[in-house]
C-alpha positions in Angstrom: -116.3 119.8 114.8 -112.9 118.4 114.7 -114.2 115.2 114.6 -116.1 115.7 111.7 -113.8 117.3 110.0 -111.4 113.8 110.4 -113.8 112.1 109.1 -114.5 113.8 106.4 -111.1 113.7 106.1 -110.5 109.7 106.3 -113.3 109.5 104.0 -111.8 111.4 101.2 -108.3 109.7 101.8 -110.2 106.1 101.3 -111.9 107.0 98.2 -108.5 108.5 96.8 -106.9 105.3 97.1 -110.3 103.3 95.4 -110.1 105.4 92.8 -106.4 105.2 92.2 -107.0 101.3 92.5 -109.3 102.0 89.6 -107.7 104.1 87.5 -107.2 102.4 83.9 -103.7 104.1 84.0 -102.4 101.8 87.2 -101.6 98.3 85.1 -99.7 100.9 82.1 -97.6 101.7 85.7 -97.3 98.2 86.8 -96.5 96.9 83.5 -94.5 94.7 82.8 -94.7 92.9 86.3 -92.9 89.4 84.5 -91.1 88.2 81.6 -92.7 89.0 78.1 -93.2 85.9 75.9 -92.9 86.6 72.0 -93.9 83.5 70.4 -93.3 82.5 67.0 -95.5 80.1 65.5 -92.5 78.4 63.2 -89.2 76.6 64.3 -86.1 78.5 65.6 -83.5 79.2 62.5 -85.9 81.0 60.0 -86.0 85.0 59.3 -89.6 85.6 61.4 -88.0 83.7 64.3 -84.8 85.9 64.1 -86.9 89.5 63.8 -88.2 88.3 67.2 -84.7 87.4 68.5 -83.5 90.7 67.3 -86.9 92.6 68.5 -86.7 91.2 72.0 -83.0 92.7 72.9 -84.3 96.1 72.5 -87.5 95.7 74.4 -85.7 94.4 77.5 -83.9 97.5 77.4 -86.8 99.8 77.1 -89.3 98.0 79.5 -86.7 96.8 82.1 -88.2 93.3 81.7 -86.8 90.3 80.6 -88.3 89.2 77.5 -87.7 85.6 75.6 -88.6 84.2 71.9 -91.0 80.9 72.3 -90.9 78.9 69.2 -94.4 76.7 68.7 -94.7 75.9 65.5 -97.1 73.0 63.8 -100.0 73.4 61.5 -99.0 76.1 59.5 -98.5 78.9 62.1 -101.6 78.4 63.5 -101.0 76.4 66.7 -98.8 79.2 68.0 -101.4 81.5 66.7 -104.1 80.2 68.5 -101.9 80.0 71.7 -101.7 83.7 71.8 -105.4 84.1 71.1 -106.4 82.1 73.9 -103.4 83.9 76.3 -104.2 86.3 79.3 -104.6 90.0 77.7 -102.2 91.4 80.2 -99.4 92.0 77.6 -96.9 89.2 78.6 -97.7 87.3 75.5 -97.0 88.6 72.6 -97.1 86.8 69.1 -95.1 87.6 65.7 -97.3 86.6 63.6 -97.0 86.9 59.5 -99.4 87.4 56.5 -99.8 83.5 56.5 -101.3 82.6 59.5 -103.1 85.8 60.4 -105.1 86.7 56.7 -104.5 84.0 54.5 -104.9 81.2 56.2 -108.1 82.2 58.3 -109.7 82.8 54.9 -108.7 79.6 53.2 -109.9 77.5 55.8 -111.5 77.3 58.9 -109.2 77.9 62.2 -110.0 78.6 65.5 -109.6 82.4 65.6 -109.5 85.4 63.2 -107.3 88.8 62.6 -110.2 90.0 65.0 -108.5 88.6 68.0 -105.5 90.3 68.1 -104.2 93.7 68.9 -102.1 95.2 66.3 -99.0 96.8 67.7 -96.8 97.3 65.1 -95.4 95.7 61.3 -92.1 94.4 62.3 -90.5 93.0 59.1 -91.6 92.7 55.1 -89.4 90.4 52.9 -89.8 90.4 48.8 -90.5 87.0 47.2 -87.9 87.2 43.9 -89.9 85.1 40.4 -87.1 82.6 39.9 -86.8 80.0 36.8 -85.2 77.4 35.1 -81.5 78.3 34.2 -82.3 77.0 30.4 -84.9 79.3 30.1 -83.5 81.4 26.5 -84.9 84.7 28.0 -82.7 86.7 31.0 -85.1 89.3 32.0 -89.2 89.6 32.2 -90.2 90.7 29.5 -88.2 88.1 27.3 -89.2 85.7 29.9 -93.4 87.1 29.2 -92.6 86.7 25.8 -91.2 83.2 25.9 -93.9 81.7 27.9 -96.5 83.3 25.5 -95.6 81.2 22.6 -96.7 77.7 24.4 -99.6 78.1 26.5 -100.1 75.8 29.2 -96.7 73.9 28.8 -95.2 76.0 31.9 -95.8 75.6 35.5 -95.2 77.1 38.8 -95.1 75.9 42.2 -95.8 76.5 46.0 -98.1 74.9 48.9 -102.2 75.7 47.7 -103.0 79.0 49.8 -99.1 80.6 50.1 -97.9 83.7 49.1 -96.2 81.5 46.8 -99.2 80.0 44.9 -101.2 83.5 45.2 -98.1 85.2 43.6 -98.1 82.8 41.1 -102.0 83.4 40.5 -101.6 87.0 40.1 -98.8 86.8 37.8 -101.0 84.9 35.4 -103.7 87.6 36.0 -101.9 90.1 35.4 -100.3 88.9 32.4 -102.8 86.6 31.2 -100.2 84.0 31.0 -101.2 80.5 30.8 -99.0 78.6 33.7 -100.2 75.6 35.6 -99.9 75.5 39.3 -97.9 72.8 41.0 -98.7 71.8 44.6 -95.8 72.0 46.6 -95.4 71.1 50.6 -92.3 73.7 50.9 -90.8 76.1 49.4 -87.4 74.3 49.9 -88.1 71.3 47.1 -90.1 74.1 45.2 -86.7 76.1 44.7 -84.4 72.8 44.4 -86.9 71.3 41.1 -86.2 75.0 39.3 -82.5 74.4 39.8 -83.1 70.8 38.5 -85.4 71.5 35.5 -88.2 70.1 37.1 -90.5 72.8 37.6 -90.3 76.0 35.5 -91.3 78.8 38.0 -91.7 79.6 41.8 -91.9 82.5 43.6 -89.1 82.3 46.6 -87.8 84.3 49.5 -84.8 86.1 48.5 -82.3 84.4 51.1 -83.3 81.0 50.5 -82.8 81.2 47.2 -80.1 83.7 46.7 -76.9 80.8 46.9 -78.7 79.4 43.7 -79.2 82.8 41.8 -75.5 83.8 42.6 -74.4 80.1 41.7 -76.2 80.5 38.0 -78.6 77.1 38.9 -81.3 79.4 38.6 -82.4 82.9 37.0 -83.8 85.9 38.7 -86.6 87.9 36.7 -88.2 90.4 39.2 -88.6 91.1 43.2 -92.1 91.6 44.4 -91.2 94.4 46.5 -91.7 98.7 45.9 -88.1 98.7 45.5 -84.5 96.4 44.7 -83.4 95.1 47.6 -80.4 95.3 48.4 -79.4 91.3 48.8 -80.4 90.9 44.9 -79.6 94.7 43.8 -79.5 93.8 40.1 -82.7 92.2 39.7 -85.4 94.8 39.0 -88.5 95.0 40.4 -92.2 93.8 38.6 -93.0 97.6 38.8 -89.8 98.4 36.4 -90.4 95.5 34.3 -94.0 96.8 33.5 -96.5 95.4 36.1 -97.1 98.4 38.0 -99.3 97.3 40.8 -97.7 94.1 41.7 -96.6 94.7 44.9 -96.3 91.7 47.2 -94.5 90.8 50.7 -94.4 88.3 53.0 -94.8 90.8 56.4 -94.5 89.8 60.3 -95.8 91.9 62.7 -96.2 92.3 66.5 -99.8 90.8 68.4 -101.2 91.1 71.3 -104.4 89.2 72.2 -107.8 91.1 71.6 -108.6 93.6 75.5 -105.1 94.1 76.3 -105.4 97.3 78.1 -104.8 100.6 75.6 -102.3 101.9 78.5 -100.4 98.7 78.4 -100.7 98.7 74.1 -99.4 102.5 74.1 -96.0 101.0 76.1 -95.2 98.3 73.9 -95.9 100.3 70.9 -93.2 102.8 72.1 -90.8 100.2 72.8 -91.3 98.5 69.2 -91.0 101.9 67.8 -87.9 102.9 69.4 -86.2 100.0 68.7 -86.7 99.6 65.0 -85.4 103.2 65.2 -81.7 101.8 66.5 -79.3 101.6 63.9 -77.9 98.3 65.1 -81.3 96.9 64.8 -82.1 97.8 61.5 -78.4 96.9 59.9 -78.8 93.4 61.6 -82.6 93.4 59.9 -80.8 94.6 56.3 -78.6 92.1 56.4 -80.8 89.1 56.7 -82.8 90.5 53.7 -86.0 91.6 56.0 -86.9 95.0 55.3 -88.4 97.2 57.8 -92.2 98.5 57.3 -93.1 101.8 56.5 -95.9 102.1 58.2 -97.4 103.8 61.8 -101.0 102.7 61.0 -100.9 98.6 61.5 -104.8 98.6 61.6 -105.1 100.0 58.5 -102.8 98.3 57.0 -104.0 94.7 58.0 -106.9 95.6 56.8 -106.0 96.0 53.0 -103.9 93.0 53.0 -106.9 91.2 54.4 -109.3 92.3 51.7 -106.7 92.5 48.6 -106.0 88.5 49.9 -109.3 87.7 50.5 -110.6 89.1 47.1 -107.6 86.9 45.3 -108.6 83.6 47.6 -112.4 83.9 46.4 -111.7 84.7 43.2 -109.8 81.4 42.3 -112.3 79.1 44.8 -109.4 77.9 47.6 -111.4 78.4 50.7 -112.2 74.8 51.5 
């Protein structure tokens, strides 16, 4: 009887421990076992590759793991891209990816993975383009500025690279107002901003930093932000929504990826940890100051998914996927 009852007893004990082995809540308690990789598909020195920078301090703290920025940039984002895509799903490589490289680009042309290979975790950053023009331009706010470019259709231009948020701004401007403007084929938005400050292209939709030493200087003029509301690095230039275009609305946005099976126990942590940090005040001042607003937003599927379709419906419309 006795013996019986030990085996009974042994037997239980080993099926405990099998099914603790295979409990989907045992990697969530192992994780993370090593350093966390975020990589960022651009060079080091640009705004995505300091949210990461910034990002990473506060998610050492909270997962007790050390966790470092890998910059692999090259073909537009998508190398890095594709390196998290094809990573272990383990979540110990992680990818900031932005509105570029994960729903323009895979629509444009064809890459080697989609939006459908990643894990969402959280919308890091969003950053306003700002319409900037030529400083001889007669008209100082949008509306003159509409008005101006009315009276010669076809005689003004705007740049950016074919496919960025640039050229697509620049598309639904003239959609939106049914302005005549020519598009210019740029390779970056550096020389883009540098031929409005030298009279050689009339329009360009630019970040807010880069272009902000040029606006303050008076080599350039500043007609509208893209964003909901001013920001606070160009506080007296008004929004498209004030000067009359209420549903233009636009962002550059970065946000936090994990590749497609990463376990939902493992997801649940990191989301946590993102959220936590871009609750610390030091976190979000250092964010302010760099001009990189943080997203308002707890639903990154959902949100992906309108940006995908309100890109994707622009893209087709004007015939860029090659």
């Amino acid at each position: 009887m006795h013996t019986q009852n030990r085996r009974k007893t042994t037997i239980l004990a080993t099926l405990g421990i099998l099914a603790a082995w295979a409990s989907p809540a045992w990697p969530a308690a192992a994780y993370p076992s090593k350093p966390i990789q975020i990589v960022v598909p651009y060079a080091p020195g640009g705004s995505t590759d300091f949210a990461a920078r910034n990002l990473a301090v506060g998610l050492e703290r909270r997962l007790g793991q050390t966790v470092v920025v890998v910059n692999r940039p090259g073909a537009s984002g998508t190398i890095g891209v594709m390196s998290v895509a094809r990573a272990e799903a383990d979540g110990h490589t992680l990818l900031l990816g932005l509105n570029t490289e994960m729903v323009i680009i895979p629509q444009i042309r064809k890459v080697s993975y989609t939006l459908d290979d990643f894990e969402p975790i959280a919308m890091v950053g969003s950053t306003a383009l700002v319409l900037i023009g030529r400083k001889n331009f007669k008209s100082n706010d949008f509306a003159g500025l509409r008005r101006e470019i009315a009276l010669q259709p076809g005689n003004y231009s705007f740049g950016g690279a074919v496919g960025s948020p640039a050229h697509l701004a620049g598309e639904w401007l003239k959609r939106s107002t049914s302005l005549d403007i020519r598009h210019v084929p740029y390779k970056g938005g550096a020389q883009a901003a540098n031929d409005v400050a030298g009279g050689h292209l009339d329009l360009y939709f630019s970040g807010i930093l880069p272009s902000k030493a040029l606006i303050d200087a008076g080599e350039i003029k500043a007609y509208a932000v893209t964003s909901e509301k001013r920001s606070p690095v160009l506080a007296a230039v008004p929004t498209f929504k004030e000067a009359g275009l209420d549903d233009f609305v636009m962002a550059n946005w970065s946000g936090l990826f994990a590749p497609r099976g990463t376990p939902p126990a493992v997801l649940d942590r990191l989301t946590r940890a993102v959220r936590e940090t871009m609750q610390e005040p030091a976190f979000r001042a250092a964010m302010e100051k760099e001009g990189i607003d943080i997203p308002d937003t707890d639903a990154p599927a959902a949100f992906l998914q309108q940006e995908q379709s309100k890109f994707g419906q622009l893209i087709k419309s004007l015939n860029l996927a090659l």
